[in-house]
C-alpha positions as CSV (number, residue, x, y, z in Angstrom):
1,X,134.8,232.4,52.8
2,X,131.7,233.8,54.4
3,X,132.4,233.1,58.3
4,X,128.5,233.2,59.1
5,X,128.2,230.5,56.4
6,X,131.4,228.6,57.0
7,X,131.4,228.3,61.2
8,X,128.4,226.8,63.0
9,X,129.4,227.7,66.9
10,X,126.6,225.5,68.5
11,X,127.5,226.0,72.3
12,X,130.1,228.4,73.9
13,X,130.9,227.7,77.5
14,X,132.8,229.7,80.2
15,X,135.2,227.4,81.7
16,X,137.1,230.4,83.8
17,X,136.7,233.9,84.2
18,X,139.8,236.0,85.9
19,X,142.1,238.5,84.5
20,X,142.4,236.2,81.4
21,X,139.0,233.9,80.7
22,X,138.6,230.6,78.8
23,X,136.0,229.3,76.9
24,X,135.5,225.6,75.2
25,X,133.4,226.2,72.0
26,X,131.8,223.2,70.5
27,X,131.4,224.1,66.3
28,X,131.7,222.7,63.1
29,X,133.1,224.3,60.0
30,X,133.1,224.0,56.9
31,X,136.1,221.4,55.2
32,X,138.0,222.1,52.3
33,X,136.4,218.9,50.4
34,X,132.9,220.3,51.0
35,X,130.1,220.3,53.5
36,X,130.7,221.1,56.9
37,X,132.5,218.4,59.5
38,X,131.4,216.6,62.5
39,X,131.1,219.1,65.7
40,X,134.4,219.3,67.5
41,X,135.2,221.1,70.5
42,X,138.1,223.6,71.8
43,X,139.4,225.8,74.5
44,X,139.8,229.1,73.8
45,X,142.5,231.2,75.6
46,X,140.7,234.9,75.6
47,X,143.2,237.9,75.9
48,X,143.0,241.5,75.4
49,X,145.1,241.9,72.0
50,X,149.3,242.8,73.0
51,X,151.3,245.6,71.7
52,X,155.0,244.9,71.4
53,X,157.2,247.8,70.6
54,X,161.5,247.6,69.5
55,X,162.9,250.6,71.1
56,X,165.4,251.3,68.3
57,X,167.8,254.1,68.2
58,X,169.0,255.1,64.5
59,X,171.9,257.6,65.3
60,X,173.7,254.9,67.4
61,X,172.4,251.4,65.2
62,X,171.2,250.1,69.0
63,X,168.2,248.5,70.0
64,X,166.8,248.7,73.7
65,X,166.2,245.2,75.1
66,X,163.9,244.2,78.2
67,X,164.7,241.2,80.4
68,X,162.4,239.8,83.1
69,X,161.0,236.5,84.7
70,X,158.5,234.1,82.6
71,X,155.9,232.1,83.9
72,X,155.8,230.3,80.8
73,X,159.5,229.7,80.3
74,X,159.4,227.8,83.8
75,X,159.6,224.4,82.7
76,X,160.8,224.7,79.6
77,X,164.0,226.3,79.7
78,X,167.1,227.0,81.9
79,X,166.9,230.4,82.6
80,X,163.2,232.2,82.5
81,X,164.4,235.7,82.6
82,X,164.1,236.1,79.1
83,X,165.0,239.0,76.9
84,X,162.1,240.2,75.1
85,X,160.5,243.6,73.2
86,X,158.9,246.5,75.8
87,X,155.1,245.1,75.3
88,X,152.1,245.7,77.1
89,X,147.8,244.9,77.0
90,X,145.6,247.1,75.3
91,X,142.6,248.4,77.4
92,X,139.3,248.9,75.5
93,X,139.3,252.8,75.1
94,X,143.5,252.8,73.8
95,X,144.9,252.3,70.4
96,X,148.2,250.3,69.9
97,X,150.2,253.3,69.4
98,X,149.4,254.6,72.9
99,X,149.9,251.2,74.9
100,X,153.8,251.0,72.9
101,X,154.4,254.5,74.2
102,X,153.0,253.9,77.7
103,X,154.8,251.6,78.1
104,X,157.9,252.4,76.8
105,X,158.1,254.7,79.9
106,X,156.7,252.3,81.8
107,X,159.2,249.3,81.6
108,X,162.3,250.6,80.0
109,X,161.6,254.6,80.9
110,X,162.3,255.4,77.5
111,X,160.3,258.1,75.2
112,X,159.2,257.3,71.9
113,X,159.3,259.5,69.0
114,X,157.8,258.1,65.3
115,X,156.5,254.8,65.6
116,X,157.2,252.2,62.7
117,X,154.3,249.8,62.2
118,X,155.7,246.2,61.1
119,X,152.5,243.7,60.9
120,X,149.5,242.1,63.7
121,X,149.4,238.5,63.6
122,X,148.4,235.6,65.6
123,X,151.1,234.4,67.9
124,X,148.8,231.1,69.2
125,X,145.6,231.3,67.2
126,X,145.7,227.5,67.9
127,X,144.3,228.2,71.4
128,X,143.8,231.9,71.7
129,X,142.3,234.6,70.1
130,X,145.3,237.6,71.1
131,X,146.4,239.5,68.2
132,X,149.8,241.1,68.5
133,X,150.4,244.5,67.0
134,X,154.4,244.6,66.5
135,X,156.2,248.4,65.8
136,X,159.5,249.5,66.2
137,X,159.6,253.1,67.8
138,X,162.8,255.9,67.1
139,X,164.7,256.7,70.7
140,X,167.6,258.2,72.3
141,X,169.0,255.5,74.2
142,X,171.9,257.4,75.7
143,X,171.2,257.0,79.3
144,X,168.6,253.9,78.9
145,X,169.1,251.3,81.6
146,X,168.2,250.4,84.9
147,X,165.0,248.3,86.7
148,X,162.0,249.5,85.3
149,X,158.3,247.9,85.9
150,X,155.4,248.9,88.2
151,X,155.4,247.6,91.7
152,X,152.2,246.8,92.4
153,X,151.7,244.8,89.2
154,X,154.8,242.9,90.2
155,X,156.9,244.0,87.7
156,X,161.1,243.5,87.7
157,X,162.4,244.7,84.3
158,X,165.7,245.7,83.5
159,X,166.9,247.5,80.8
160,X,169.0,246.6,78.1
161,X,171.3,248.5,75.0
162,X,172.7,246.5,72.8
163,X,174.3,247.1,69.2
164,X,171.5,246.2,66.6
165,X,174.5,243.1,65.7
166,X,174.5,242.1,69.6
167,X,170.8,241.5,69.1
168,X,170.7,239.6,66.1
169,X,173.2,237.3,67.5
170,X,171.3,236.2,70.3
171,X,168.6,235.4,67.9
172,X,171.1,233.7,65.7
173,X,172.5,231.7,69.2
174,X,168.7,231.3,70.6
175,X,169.4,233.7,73.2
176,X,166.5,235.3,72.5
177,X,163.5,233.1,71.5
178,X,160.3,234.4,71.7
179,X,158.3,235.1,68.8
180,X,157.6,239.0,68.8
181,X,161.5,239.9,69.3
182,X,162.9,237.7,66.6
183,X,159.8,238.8,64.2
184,X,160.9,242.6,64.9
185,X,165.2,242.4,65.0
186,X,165.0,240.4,61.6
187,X,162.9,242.8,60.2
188,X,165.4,245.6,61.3
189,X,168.0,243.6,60.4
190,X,166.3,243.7,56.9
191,X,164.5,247.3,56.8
192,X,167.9,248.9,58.9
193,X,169.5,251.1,55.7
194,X,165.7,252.5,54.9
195,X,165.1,252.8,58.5
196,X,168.7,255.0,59.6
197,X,167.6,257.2,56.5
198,X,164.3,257.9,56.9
199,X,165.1,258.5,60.5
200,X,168.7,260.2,60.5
């Protein structure tokens, strides 16, 4: 598909401009039977793409877990501290790579040595345009723990080490059930024999 040919964007409005901005688009596109379809309009969520990095230690077969407060899990779960991957924006002038190391020290005060890149995809591309670029980075995590985050960005993270089988379980048991963590400990869980060699 040529998108110039296939997407006719007649009108994009800004609805909200903040940190985040959204914008409704009004378009047609071009259907599977042929011809384009009638115009249709939808918001569109717009956020700087996300980096999400599993802090994994091969020498030990543990996996360095983050847990803080949700927004998004408020009304939709019992407990909105959720246990997620160390993640982080990506400004305009940074690659992936550096926003997983920043902020590896950042939230978890970790240092990352090679980091393993697993895939990018759309976590909502329903509603929003942010692409997630997923790794898993080689650390030491004798000594990881703590509450990590930055204070004036309101940040209250603590630090977790659990065995690489600890982890899985709490996917298995939907301890942990957001969408970059389960992505990256499944493919660990899958990738962990190549991964202990190459990095042991």
């Amino acid at each position: 598909m040529n998108r110039d040919d296939d997407v006719e964007v007649v009108e994009r409005e800004a609805c909200f401009r903040g940190f985040y901005q959204l914008d409704r688009l009004h378009l047609r596109h071009r259907l599977f039977a042929g011809g384009m379809g009638k115009l249709i309009s939808r918001e569109l969520f717009v956020r700087h793409d996300a980096v999400c990095v599993l802090p994994y230690d091969p020498q030990r077969d543990c996996v360095v877990l983050i847990e803080q407060f949700r927004v998004g899990a408020l009304d939709k779960s019992l407990n909105p501290w959720l246990i997620e991957l160390v993640a982080g924006l990506i400004d305009k002038d940074e690659q992936p790579e550096q926003v997983a190391r920043r902020e590896a020290v950042e939230e978890a005060g970790l240092e990352l040595a090679e980091l393993w890149p697993l895939t990018q995809y759309y976590p909502s591309p329903g509603g929003s345009d942010e692409r997630v670029h997923l790794y898993v980075g080689r650390c030491d995590s004798r000594g990881a723990g703590g509450v990590h985050g930055l204070e004036d960005e309101g940040e209250d993270i603590r630090v977790l080490v659990w065995s690489l089988d600890e982890a899985l379980a709490a996917v298995a048991n939907g301890r942990i059930d957001n969408a970059a963590s389960i992505i990256a400990l499944q493919w660990l869980a899958l990738n962990r024999a190549k991964v202990r060699e190459h990095w042991a």
